[in-house]
N, C-alpha and C positions, 0 to 999 in steps of 0.2 A: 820598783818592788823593793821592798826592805829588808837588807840582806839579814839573815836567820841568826839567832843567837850563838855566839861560840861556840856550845855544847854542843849544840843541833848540828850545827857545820862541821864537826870533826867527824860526824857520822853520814854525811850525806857524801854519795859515791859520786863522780864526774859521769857528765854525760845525762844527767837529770833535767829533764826540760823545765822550762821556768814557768806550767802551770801546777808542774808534779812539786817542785822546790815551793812554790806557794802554798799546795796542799799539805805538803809534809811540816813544815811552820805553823798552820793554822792548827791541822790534828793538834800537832806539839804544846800551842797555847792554852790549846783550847778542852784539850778532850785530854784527861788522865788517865784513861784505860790505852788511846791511842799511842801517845808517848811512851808507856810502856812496853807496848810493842815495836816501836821503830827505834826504841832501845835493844832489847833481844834479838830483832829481826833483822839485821842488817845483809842479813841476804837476799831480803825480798826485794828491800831496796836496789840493792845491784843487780837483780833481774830485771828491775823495771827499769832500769837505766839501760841496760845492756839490750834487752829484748823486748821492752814494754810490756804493759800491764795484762793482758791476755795471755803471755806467755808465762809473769809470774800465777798468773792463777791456776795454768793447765798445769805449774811446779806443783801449789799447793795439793791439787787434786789429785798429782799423781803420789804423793807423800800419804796421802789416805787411802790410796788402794795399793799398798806398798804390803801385802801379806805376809811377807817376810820378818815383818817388824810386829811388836806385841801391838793388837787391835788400840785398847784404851792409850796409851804413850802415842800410836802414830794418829789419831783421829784428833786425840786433845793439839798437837803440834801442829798436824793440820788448819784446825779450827782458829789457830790464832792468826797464820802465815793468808788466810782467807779471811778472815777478819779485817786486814790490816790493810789488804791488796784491794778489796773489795771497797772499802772506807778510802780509799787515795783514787781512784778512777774515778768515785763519786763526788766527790771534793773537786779534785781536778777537773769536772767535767767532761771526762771522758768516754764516762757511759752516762746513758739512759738511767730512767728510773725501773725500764722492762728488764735491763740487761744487770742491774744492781740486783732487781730481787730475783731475776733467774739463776746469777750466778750463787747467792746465800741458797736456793731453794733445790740448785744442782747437787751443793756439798751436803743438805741434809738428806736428801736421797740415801750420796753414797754411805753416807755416814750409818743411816738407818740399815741401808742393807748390809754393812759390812760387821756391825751388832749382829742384828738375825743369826746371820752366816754364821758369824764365832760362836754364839749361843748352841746353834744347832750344831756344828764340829766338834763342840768339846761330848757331843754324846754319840760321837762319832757319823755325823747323818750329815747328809747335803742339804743343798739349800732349799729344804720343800716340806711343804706340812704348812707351816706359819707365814700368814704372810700382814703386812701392812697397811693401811688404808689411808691416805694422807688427805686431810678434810681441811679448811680452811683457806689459809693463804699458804702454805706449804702445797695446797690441792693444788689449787691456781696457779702455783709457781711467783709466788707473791709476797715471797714467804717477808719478814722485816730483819731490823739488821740486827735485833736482840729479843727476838721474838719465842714463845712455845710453838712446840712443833705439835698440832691436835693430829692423833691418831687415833685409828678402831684395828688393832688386832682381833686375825680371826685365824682359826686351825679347821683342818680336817685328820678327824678322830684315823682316819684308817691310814693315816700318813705320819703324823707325828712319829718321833721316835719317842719311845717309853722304857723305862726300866722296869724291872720285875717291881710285880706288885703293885704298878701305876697305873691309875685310870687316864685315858687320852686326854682329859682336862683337866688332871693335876700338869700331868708332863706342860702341857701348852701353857700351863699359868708361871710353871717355872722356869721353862726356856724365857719365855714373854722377860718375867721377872728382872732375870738374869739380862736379856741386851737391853731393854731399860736402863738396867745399873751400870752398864757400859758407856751410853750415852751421856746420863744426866748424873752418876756421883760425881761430885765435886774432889777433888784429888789435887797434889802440891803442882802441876799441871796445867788445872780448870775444870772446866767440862766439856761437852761436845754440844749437847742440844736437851735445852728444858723441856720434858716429855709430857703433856698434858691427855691422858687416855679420860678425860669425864666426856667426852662427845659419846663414847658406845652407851647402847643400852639399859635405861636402870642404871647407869655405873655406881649407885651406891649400897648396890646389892649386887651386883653381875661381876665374875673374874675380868679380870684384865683382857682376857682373852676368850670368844665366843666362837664355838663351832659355826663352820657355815650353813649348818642346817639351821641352827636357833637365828641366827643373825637373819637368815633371809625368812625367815617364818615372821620375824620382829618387824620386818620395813617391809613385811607385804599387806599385814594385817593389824600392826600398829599404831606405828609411827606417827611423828603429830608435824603439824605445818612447818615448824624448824628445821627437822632433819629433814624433809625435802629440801630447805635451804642450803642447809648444810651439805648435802650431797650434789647441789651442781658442780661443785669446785672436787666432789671426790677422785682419786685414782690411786693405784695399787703403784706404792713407792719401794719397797722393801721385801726380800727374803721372797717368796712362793709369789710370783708375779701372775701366773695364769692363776693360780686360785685365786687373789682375791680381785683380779680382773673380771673371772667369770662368776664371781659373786656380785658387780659393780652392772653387770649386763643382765642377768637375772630380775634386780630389782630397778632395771632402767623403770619400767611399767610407773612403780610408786614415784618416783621421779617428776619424771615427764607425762602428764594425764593427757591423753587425748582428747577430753572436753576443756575447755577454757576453767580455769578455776578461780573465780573470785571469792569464792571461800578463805585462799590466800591473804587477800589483801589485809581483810577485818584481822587474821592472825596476827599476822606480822606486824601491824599498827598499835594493839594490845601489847603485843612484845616492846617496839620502839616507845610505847607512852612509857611503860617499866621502865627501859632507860633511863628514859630522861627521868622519871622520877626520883629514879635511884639513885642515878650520876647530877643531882642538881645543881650541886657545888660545882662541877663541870660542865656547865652549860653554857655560861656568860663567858663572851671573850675577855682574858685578861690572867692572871696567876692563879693557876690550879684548871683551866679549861683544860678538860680532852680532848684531846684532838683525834681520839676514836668514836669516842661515846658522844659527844656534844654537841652540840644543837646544829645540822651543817657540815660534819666531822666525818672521818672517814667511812663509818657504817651508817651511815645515811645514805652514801653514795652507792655502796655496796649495797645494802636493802633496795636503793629504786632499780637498782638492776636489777637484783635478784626477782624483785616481783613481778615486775614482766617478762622475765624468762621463764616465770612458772607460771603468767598467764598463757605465753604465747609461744613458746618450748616444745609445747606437747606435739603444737600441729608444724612447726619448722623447724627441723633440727641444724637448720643455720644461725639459730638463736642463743645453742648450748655453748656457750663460751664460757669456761671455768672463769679467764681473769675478765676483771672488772672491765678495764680499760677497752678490752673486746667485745665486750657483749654490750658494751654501750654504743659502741661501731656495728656490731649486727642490731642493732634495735632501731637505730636511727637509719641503717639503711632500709631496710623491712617496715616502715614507715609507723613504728612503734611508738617512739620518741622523737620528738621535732628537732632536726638535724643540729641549728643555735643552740638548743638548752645541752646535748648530747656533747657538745663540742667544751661548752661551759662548765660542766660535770667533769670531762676529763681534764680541766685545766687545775679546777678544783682540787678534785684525787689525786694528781701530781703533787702540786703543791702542797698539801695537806699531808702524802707521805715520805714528801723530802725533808717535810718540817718534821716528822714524825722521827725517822732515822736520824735524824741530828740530836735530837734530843736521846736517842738508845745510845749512841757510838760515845759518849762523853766519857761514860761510865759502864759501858755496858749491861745497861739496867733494863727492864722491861718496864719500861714507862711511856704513857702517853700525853702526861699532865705539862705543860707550860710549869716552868718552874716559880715559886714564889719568892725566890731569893733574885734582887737584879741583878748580881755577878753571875748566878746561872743563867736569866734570862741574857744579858748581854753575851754570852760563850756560846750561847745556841744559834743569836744573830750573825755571831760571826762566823762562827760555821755554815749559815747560812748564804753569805755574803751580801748581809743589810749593814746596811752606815751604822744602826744600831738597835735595840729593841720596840722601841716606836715604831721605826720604819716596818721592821719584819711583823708588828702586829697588827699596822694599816694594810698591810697584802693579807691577814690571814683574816681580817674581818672582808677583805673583798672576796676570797674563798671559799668562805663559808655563808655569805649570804644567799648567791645562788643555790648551793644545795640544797637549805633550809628551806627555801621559797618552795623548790620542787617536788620536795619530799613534805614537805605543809600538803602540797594541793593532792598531791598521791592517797596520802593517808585520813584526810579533811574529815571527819564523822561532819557530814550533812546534818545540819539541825533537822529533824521528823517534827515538823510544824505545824503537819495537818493531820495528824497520827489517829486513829481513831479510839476514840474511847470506851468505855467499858460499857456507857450507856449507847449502844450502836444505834437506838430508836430515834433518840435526840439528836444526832450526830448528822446522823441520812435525815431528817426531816428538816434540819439548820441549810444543809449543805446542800441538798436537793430535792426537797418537797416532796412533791407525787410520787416520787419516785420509791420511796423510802420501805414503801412495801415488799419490793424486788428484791431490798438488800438484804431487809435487818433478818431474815429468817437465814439468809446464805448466811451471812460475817457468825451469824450465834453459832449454825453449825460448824461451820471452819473453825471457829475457835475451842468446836468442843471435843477435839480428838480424834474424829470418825472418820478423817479425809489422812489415806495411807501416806502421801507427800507433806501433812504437817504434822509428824509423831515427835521428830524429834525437834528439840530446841533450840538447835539451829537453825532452823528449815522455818520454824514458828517464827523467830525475832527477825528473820530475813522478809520474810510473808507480809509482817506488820508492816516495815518499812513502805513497803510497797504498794500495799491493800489502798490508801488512797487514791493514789495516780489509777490503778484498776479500776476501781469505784469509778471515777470520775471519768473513766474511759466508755463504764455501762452507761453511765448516765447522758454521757453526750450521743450513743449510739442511734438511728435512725428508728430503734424497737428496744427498748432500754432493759422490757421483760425477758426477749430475746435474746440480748447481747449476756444477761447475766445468766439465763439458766447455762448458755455457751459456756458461761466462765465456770459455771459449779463443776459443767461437764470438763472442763477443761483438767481443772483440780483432781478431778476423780481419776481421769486415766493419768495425770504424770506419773510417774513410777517412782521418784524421790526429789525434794524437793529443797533442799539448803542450798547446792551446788547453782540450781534454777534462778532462784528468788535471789538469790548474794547475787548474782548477774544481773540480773533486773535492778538490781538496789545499785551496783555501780554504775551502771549505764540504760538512765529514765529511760532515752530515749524507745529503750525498746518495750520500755511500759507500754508508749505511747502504740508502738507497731503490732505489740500480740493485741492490745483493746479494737485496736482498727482490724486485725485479722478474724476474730471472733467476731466482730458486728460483720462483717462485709465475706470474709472466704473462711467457713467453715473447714471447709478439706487440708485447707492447708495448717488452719490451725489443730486440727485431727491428727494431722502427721507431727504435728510440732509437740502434742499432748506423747504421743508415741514413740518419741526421740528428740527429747529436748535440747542435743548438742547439735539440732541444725540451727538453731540458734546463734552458734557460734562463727559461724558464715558472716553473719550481716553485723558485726565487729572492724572486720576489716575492712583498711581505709578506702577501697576500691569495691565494697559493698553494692554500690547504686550505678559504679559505672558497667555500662557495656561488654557480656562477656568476649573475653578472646576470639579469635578466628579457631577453625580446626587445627593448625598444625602446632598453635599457643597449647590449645585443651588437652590437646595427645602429650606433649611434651611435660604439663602438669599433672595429668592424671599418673604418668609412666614414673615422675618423680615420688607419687603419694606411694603409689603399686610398689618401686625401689624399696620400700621401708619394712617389706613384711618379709615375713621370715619362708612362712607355711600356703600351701593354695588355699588352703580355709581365709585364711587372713589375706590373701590376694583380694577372694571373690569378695569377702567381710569390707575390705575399702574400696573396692570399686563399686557396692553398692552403696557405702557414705560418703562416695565422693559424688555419684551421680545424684542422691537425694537433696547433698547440700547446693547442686548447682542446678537443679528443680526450683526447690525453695528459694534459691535465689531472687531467679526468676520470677518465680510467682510474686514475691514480694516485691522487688521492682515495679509489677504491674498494678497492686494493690497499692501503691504508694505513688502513683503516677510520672514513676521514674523513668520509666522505657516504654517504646512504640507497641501494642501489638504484635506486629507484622516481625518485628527485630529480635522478642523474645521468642516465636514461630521459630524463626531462623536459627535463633540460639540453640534452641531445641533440638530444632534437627542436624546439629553440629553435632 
C-alpha cells in the first residue's frame, strides 16, 4: 500500500486499519467534497479508529437527535459527519450496497422528522397533524449518496395547529414550508437533504401539502399508471406517522389490484420509450451515459421489477417489496422471473449503483452522467477500484447489457402483422373464405361502439391487437357460425374490457384458450364472460399442474381468507377463490391437461 501524502498523515489517527487508511487516501485524491470533510471531521476519523464504523455512524445519528442543540446547525453537522462515515465503510468495503443506502436513507428519516417536529413546536403543537410520505428510493430505503429526497406531504384539517384567522391549509402549507426550508436552505453550514415534493398531485397547481381527504379521494379515483409505481416503494417517514400510515393503507386497493393488470405494462413502456427519447445523449455507453436513465441503467431494473409486482402484487402480497434488490428475490422465487436472469439483474443494480454513488461523493453533486472530462472519468475508476477508465467501462457495458436485453423483451410492442383492416370483408375472405360471412357483420359491429366492453379507447386498441388470433380461433372451430355468435356473446356480457384484452395482447396464449373454450365449453366460457379475473388463474406457472392434496388447499385458501379485513370480504374470496379453482379445473380438462377421474377428485377436495 502507498503510504498517504504528508498532509493526509498528519490527520490520520493510530489504530486505522489498513482498508480504512486506503479509503481515507483514495476519498482524499479523489473526491473534493470528501477531503474537505476528513479535513474538518477529524473526529469521525478517531471514532472509527477507536470504535469502528457503526459506531461512528450511531455518533452521527445521535448528534441529529440531539434537541438540545438548534434543529438546522445540529442536522447540517450531522449531515456531513454521515456523509463522510457512510463514504469510508463504502470505500473500504465494509458495508454492503443495502447497508450504504439504508444507513443515508436512516438519517434522512431523522432528518425529516426532526424538521416537522421543530415546524410544528415553534407553533407550540406536537408532532401530529402533518405528516410525510417518502416515495422513491428514500421509500425503499435506497435512498443515494447525494440524492432528493421525493416526498408527498399531507395534513389533517382537524389536527393541524392554526393561528387566528387561518384556514387548516394555509397553516399546513406554512408549517410544510417552514421544515422544507430547514432541510434544503443552503447556509455557511450546507444543507440537510434536497426536498423534491413534484411526486403529489397536480403539484403545479396543488399546495405543498394535501389533506388526507383530497389525497385519498386523488389515488382512489385518479391516479394514472406511475403513481402506482411510485407508491410500491411508499411509507410514512416523518412527523404524524399513523396518519399518513393510515392514508398508505386506505389507498393500498389502487395500489395492489386484485385482478392482474397488463394495462400496466403498455403504460410504463410509453413512459420508458420517453426516456430514452429524452435522455438520448444518455443512452450509449461512454461520456455523458446515465447510469439512471440509459439504455440498461438503473430504472430499467427498477421498472422490470416494478411491473411484475403490479402484475402479480395484487394476488401475493409476498411480492410487495419496496427495494429493488428484494422484490426481484420475491419474484424469482414466486416463479415470476427466471431465477439466472433475477440473479443477473441484481448483479447489474449493484454495480450500476456503486458506479452511481462514486460518481455523487466526488462533489457531492446529483449526478448520474459518466463524466466527459478523462481526469474525472479516471477519479470515478479509482474510487471504483478499476486499474483505470477502460477497465471500469468494460464492467459497466457487461452491466448494462443484460438489463437491456430484459427490459427489451418486457416492453417489446409485438409487430400487429395480421391486424385487420378497415375493409373487414376483404380481410376475412383473403384469410378465410367461407367463412367470411360469420365475421364481417360481428368485426363492423364491434367496431361500431354498441358493445359496452369496447367504449373506451383503451379497451378498442387492446381489442384490435387481439381480434386476429379470435378470428382465427372462430374460424378453425368445429362450427365456425357457432364459435363466433359465442364470441359476440361473449363480448356482450364482459362487463369492461381494456384490463381483458391488454391480458389477452400480452399473453396469446390465452387467445388461443378462451377460442377453444367458446367452441368446446360454453359454461365455462359464460363464467369467464361474468368474471373475467378467473382468468388470472391460468397465468401462473403451475396453471396445468395438478391441484394440491387437501391439507395444501386449506392451508392456501386460509392464507387468501388471512387478507380480508370484514366477513363480506371473507365470504367475497372464498367464493373467488373456489371459482378460480373450478375454472381451473375445467380448463385443464378442455386442454387435455389432466385425467377426468383426477379433476373428480380435485373437486371433491
Amino acid at each position: 500500500m502507498r503510504p498517504p501524502p504528508a498532509d493526509l498523515a498528519a490527520l490520520l489517527p493510530s489504530g486505522l486499519q489498513a482498508p480504512m487508511v486506503t479509503a481515507v487516501a483514495t476519498a482524499w485524491a479523489q473526491a473534493p467534497f470528501l477531503k474537505g470533510l476528513v479535513r474538518s471531521r477529524a473526529g469521525v476519523l478517531s471514532t472509527i479508529a477507536e470504535h469502528g464504523v457503526d459506531a461512528a455512524f450511531a455518533n452521527a445519528m445521535t448528534v441529529a437527535a440531539d434537541s438540545a442543540r438548534d434543529v438546522m446547525a445540529r442536522l447540517r453537522r450531522a449531515r456531513g459527519d454521515v456523509a463522510l462515515v457512510v463514504a469510508l465503510a463504502d470505500l473500504a468495503g465494509y458495508w454492503p450496497l443495502e447497508r450504504v443506502t439504508a444507513a443515508l436513507s436512516d438519517f434522512a428519516d431523522l432528518s425529516i422528522d426532526a424538521a416537522i417536529a421543530e415546524a410544528l413546536a415553534e407553533r407550540g403543537a406536537g408532532n401530529a397533524g402533518l405528516a410525510a410520505l417518502a416515495l422513491g428510493k428514500l421509500g425503499s430505503h435506497e435512498l443515494n449518496y447525494s440524492s432528493d429526497v421525493d416526498l408527498i406531504l399531507v395534513h389533517e384539517p382537524d389536527i393541524i395547529p392554526r393561528r387566528a384567522h387561518e384556514e387548516p391549509g394555509e397553516a399546513a402549507v406554512r408549517i410544510a414550508r417552514r421544515a422544507v426550508a430547514m432541510l434544503s436552505e443552503m447556509t455557511p453550514d450546507g444543507y440537510v437533504q434536497r426536498v423534491d415534493l413534484r411526486l403529489r398531485p397536480a403539484s403545479e397547481i396543488t399546495p405543498i401539502s394535501l389533506s388526507v381527504v383530497a389525497a385519498e379521494h386523488y389515488y382512489q379515483s385518479e391516479a394514472q399508471t406511475w403513481e402506482r409505481v411510485a407508491f410500491i416503494r411508499a411509507r410514512a417517514c416523518g412527523g404524524d406517522i399513523g396518519l399518513g400510515q393510515g392514508l398508505l393503507d386506505r389507498i393500498r386497493p389502487f395500489v395492489w389490484r386484485r385482478s392482474l393488470d397488463w394495462t400496466a405494462v403498455g403504460d410504463i413502456q410509453a413512459v420508458s420509450l420517453r426516456i430514452r427519447d429524452h435522455f438520448d445523449a444518455g443512452q450509449r455507453i461512454g461520456p455523458g451515459y446515465d447510469l439512471k436513465r440509459g439504455r440498461g441503467g438503473i430504472r430499467e431494473v427498477e421498472f422490470f421489477t416494478q411491473i411484475h409486482q403490479l402484475i402479480w402484487g395484487g394476488r401475493n402480497p409476498a411480492l410487495r417489496c419496496p427495494a429493488t434488490l428484494d422484490g426481484l428475490a420475491a419474484l424469482a422465487a414466486a416463479g415470476h422471473v427466471e431465477a439466472g436472469e433475477a440473479v443477473r439483474l441484481a448483479r447489474s443494480y449493484r454495480f450500476l449503483r456503486t458506479l452511481e454513488h462514486r460518481l455523487q461523493m466526488r462533489r457531492d453533486e446529483q449526478t448520474h452522467a459518466v463524466p466527459k472530462f478523462a481526469a474525472d472519468r479516471a477519479a470515478v475508476a479509482a474510487l471504483s477500484g478499476a486499474a483505470d477508465w477502460a477497465a471500469a467501462e468494460r464492467t459497466l457495458v457487461l452491466a448494462t447489457a443484460p438489463v437491456a436485453a430484459a427490459y427489451d423483451r418486457l416492453i417489446a410492442a409485438v409487430p400487429n402483422t395480421t391486424s385487420i383492416p378497415a375493409d373487414v370483408a376483404a380481410w376475412a375472405k383473403r384469410r378465410h373464405g367461407g367463412i367470411a360471412r360469420h365475421i364481417v357483420p360481428l368485426v363492423t359491429r364491434w367496431r361500431g361502439g354498441t358493445v359496452r366492453a369496447l367504449r373506451s379507447a383503451a379497451a378498442r386498441a387492446a381489442f384490435e391487437a387481439v381480434l386476429p388470433g379470435l378470428i382465427d380461433g372462430v374460424a378453425t372451430a368445429a362450427d365456425p357460425a357457432v364459435a363466433a355468435a359465442r364470441l359476440d356473446g361473449f363480448l356482450a356480457a364482459l362487463p369492461q374490457g381494456a384490463q381483458f384484452f391488454a391480458l389477452l395482447e400480452a399473453n396469446p396464449r390465452l387467445t388461443g384458450l378462451l377460442s377453444h373454450l367458446l367452441g368446446v365449453a360454453p359454461v365455462l366460457a359464460d363464467a369467464l364472460a361474468r368474471e373475467p379475473a378467473l382468468f388470472d388463474v391460468m397465468l401462473a406457472p403451475d396453471a396445468f399442474d395438478a391441484l394440491p392434496g387437501p391439507a395444501a388447499l386449506a392451508a392456501e385458501l386460509a392464507g387468501f381468507i388471512g387478507l380480508a379485513a370484514a366477513m363480506e370480504d371473507v365470504l367475497d374470496r372464498v367464493r373467488r377463490w373456489t371459482g378460480e379453482r373450478r375454472f381451473q379445473l375445467g380448463a385443464q380438462l378442455i386442454e387435455g391437461r389432466t385425467d377426468p377421474l383426477v379433476a373428480a377428485r380435485s373437486l371433491s377436495d
